[in-house]
C-alpha positions in Angstrom: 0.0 0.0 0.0 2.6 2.5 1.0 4.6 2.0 -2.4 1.0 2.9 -4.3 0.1 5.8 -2.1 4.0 6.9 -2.5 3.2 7.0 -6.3 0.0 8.9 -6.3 1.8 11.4 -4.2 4.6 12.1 -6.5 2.0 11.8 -9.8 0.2 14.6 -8.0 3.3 16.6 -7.3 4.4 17.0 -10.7 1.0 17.3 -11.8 1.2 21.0 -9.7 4.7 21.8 -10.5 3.1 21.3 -14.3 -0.1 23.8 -13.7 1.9 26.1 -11.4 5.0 26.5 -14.5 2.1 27.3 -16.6 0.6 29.9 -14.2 3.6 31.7 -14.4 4.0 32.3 -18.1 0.4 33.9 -18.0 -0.2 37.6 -18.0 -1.8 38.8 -14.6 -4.3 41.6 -15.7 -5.3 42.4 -11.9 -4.6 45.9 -10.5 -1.4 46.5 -9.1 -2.7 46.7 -5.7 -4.7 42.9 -5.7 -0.9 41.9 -7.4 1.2 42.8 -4.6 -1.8 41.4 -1.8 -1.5 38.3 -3.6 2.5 38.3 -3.4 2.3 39.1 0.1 -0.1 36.4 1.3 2.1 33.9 -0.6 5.0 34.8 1.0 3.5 35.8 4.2 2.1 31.9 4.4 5.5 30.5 3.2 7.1 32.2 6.3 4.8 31.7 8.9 4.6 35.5 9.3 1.6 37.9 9.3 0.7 41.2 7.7 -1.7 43.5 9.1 -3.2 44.4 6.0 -3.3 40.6 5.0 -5.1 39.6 7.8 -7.8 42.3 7.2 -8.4 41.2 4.3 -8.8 38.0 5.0 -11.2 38.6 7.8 -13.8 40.8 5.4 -13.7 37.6 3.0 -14.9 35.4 5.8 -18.2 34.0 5.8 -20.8 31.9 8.2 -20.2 29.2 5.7 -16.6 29.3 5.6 -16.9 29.1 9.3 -18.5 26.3 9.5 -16.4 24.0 6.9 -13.7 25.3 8.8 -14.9 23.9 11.9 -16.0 20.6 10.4 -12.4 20.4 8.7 -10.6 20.9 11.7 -9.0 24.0 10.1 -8.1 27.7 10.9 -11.1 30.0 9.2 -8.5 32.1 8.2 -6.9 29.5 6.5 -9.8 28.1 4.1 -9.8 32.0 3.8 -6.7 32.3 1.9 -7.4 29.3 0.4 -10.4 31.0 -1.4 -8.7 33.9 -2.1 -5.8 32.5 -3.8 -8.2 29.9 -5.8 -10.3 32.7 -7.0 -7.3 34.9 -7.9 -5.7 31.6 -9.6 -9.1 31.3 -11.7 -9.3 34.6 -12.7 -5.5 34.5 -14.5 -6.2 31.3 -16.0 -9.7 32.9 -17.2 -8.3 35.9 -18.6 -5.7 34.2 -20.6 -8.1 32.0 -22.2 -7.9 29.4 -20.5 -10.9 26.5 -19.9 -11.6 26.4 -16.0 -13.4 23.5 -16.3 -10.5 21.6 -17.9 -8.3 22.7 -15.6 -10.6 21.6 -13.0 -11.3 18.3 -14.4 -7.7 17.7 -15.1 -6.9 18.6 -11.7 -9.4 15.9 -10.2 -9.1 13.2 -12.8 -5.1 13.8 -12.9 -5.1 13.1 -16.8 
């Protein structure tokens, strides 16, 4: 089992490193400002640290629902939060470059 479960994790590793080397080469069209948030709340989460201006944001973008799969999830708020935010953000680029979210989506889940 651990040899099969060892594969699936590594097929789903370079599966990301695939769709996130793709990200890259497409053109952001988002202001400036929603740019640098976005930069900051990577990093920010890649640290460990905190930015006031992050965490603001993130608290306006939390909802009764998100709340509550939080709690059912076992998980900070705050952290299915940035989730969103970054999924959204990450949907909008791929959007705006032409891109087919339901593709990516499927080939996300199906791993094709």
């Amino acid at each position: 089992m651990s040899f099969i479960i060892q594969a699936l994790q590594q097929q789903v590793e370079h599966l990301d490193n695939e769709i996130l080397n793709v990200l890259a080469t497409l053109k952001d069209e988002h202001n400036e400002k929603d740019q640098q948030w976005i930069r900051t709340l990577i990093s920010n989460t890649a640290q460990g640290t905190s930015d006031p201006v992050i965490e603001a944001g993130i608290i306006v973008n939390i909802t009764i629902i998100d709340t509550i799969i939080a709690k059912l999830l076992k998980i900070e708020s705050r952290t299915l939060a940035k989730a969103k935010a970054l999924k959204d953000y990450i949907s909008d680029i791929w959007q705006n470059n032409g891109g087919n979210i339901d593709q990516l989506n499927g080939r996300i889940l199906t791993d094709d």
